[in-house]
C-alpha positions in Angstrom: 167.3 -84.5 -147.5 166.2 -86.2 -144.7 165.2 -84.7 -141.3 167.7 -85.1 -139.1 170.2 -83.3 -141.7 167.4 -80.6 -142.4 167.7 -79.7 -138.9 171.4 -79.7 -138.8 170.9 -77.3 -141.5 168.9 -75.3 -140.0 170.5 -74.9 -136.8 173.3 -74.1 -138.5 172.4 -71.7 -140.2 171.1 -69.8 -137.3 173.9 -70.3 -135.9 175.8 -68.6 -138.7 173.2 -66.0 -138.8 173.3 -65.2 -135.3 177.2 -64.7 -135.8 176.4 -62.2 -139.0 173.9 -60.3 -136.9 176.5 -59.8 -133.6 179.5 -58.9 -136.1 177.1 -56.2 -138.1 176.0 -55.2 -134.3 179.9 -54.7 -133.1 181.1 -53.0 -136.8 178.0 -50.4 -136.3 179.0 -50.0 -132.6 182.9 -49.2 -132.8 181.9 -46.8 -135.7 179.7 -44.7 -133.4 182.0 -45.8 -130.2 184.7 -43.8 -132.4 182.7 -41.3 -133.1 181.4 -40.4 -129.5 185.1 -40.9 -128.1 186.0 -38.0 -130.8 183.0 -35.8 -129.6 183.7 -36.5 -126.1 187.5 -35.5 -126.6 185.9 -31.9 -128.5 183.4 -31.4 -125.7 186.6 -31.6 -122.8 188.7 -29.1 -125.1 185.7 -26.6 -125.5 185.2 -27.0 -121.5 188.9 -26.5 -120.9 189.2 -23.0 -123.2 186.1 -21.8 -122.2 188.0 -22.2 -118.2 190.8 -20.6 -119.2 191.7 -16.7 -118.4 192.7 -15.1 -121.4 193.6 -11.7 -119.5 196.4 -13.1 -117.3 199.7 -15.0 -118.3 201.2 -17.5 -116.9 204.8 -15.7 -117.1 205.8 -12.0 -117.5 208.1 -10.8 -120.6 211.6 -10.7 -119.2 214.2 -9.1 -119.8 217.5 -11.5 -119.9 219.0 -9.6 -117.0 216.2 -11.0 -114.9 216.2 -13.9 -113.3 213.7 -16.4 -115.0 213.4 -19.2 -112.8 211.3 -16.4 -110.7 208.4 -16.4 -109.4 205.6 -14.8 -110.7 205.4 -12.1 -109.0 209.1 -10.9 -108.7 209.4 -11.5 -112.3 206.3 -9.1 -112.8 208.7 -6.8 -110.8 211.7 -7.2 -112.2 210.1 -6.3 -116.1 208.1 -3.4 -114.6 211.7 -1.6 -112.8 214.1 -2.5 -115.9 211.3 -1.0 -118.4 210.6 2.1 -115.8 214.4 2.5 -115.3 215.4 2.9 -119.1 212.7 4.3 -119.8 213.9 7.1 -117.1 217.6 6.9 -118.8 216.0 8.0 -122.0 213.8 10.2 -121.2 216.0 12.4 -118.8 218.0 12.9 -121.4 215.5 15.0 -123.2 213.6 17.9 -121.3 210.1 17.5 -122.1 208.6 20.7 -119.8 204.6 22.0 -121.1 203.2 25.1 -120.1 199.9 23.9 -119.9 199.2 22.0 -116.6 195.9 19.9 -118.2 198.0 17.9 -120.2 201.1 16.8 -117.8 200.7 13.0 -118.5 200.8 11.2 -121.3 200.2 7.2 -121.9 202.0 4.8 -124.3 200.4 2.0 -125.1 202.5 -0.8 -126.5 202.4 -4.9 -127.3 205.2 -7.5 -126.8 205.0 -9.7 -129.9 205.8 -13.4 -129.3 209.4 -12.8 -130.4 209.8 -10.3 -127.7 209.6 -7.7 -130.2 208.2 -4.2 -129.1 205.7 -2.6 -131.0 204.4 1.1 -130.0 200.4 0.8 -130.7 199.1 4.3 -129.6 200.7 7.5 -127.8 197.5 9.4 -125.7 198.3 12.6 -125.6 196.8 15.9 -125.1 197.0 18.2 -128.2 199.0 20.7 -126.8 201.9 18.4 -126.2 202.0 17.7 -129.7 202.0 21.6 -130.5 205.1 21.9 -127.9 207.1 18.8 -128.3 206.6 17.5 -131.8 209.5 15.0 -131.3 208.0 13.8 -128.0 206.2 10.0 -130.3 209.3 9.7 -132.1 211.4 10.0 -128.7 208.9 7.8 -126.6 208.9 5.5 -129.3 213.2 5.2 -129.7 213.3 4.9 -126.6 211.5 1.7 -126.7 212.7 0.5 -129.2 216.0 0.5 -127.6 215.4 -1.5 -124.6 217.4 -4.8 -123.6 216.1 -8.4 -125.3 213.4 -9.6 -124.0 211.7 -12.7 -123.8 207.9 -12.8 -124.3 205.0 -13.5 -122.1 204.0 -17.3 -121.9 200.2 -18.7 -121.5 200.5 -22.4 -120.9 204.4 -22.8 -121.9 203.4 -20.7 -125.2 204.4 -17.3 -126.5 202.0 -14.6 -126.5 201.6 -11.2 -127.4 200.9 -8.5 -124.6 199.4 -5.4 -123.8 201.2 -2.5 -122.0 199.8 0.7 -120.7 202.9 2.9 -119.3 201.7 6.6 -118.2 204.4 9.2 -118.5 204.5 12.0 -116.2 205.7 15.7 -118.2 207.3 18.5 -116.6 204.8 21.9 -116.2 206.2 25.1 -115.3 
């Protein structure tokens, strides 16, 4: 070969080398530019949940007789007085009177599934309302069980399950 095409060679072949080493350099790149975009996009969702106040919801069950373009608050109040007002229905139509004035309140504790189901958790109770109204759980719990459709609690557009506390005041002679 003579010289002047030896160095056409050669610089050619640098050439083509040079190309092989920047499309090895941009393959290895975009794999870990992939990677990091996808760690990136994990680190924002971890940062977003950990932000996020699990003990509030963004909307109150509701019943359909409420009005559910609401705000917050008045829907907050509308659940609280239908729930209070049947559950007042019901129970005036039983007497529940103790003799004992230690145990005059009870609590029900109950959780609104994300069908709007109602599901009676725990009854709190002293144990001398159980010794003088035995039917008192199954009562409390009818009672809830009866109560209009409701809608369930949403936490960014999604159903969610929820935690009720409702104290019930007995009579005492």
């Amino acid at each position: 070969m003579s010289p002047q095409k030896n160095r056409n060679f050669t610089r050619r072949t640098g050439v083509m080398n040079r190309y092989v080493y920047f499309l090895l350099f941009i393959l290895i790149s975009s794999c870990s530019f992939f990677e990091s975009k996808q760690k990136r996009t994990q680190e924002l969702i971890n940062e977003e949940l950990r932000h996020i106040d699990w003990n509030s919801v963004d909307s109150y069950p509701f019943f359909y007789t409420c009005d559910e373009t609401a705000t917050k608050a008045q829907q907050k109040i509308c659940f609280e007085e239908t729930l209070i007002s049947h559950f007042q229905e019901t129970l005036n139509d039983f007497e529940f009177t103790l003799t004992d004035k230690e145990s005059e309140t009870a609590a029900v504790i109950f959780v609104i599934d994300t069908l709007g189901r109602i599901n009676v958790t725990t009854i709190e109770k002293d144990a001398s309302v159980l010794t003088q109204m035995p039917e008192f759980d199954g009562v409390i719990t009818q009672s809830l069980k009866n109560l209009p459709k409701l809608a369930p609690a949403l936490k960014r557009g999604i159903p969610v399950n929820t935690k009720y506390r409702i104290p019930v005041q007995l009579n005492t002679n």
